[in-house]
N, C-alpha and C positions, 0 to 999 in steps of 0.2 A: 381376745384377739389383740395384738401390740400395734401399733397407731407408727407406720413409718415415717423417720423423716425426710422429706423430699430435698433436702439443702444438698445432702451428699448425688444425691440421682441427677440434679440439675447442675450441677459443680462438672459432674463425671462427663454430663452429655458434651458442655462449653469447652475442656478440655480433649473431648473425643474430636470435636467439631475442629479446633484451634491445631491438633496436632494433625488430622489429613489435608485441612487444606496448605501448614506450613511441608510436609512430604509431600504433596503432590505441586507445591511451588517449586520446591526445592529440585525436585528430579524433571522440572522444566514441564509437567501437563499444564498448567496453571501461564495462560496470557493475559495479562491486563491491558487492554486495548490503550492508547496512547492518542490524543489529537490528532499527532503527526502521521499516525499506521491510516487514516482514514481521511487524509487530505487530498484534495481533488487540488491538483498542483497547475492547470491551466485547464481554459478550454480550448478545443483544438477546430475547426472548421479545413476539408476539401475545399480545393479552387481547383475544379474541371478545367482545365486547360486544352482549347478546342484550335486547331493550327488555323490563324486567318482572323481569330478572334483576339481583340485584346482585353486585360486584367488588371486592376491595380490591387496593388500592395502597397503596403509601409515600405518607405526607407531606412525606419527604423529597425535593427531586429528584433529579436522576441529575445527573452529574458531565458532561454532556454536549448540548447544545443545537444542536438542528436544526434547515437552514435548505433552504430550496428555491432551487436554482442552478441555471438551465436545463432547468428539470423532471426535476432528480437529488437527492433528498434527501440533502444534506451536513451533517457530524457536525462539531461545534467541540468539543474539549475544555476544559470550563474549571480542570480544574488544570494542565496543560500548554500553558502558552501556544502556538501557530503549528503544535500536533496538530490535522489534519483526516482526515477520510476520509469515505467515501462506504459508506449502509449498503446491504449486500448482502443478496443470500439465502444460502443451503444451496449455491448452483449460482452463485455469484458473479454473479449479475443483480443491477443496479442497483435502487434501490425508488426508483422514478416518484415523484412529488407533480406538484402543480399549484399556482402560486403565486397568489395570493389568490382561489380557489376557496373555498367549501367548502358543504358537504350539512347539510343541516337540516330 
């Protein structure tokens, strides 16, 4: 019986390994998660506003400016220029708007 050698077997498998994950980079299956893909960009707080009750806020604003995009309330950040996201709930539901609506 001839005694294999295993150089060529373990060469073959490193180069099988190295060529699908650089094809399936390549044809875009392949995401490398980023800092940035997983940044929790503010936290947001409800202020129930009750008529007869009063509320305080900041005079200052937030670091942050909302726009309605397809009836998806989207978040611009203004010290981070080309930061956007979309504000969520608790359950990662989108927060609705309606663009030039509004109740009065």
């Amino acid at each position: 019986m001839q005694d294999v050698n295993p150089i060529p077997l373990i060469l073959t498998a490193i180069a099988t390994v190295c060529a699908t994950v650089a094809a399936l980079g390549y044809y875009g299956y392949l995401h490398f998660a980023k800092e940035e893909d997983a940044l929790l960009l503010a936290d947001f707080t409800m202020l129930k506003t009750v008529p007869g009750e009063d509320y305080r806020i900041s005079l200052k604003p937030a670091d942050q400016v909302g726009q309605c995009v397809d009836g998806v309330l989207v978040l611009f950040d203004l010290k981070q220029r080309g930061l956007t996201g979309v504000l969520v709930d608790n359950k990662k539901r989108a927060v609705r708007c309606n663009a030039g609506e509004t109740e009065e």
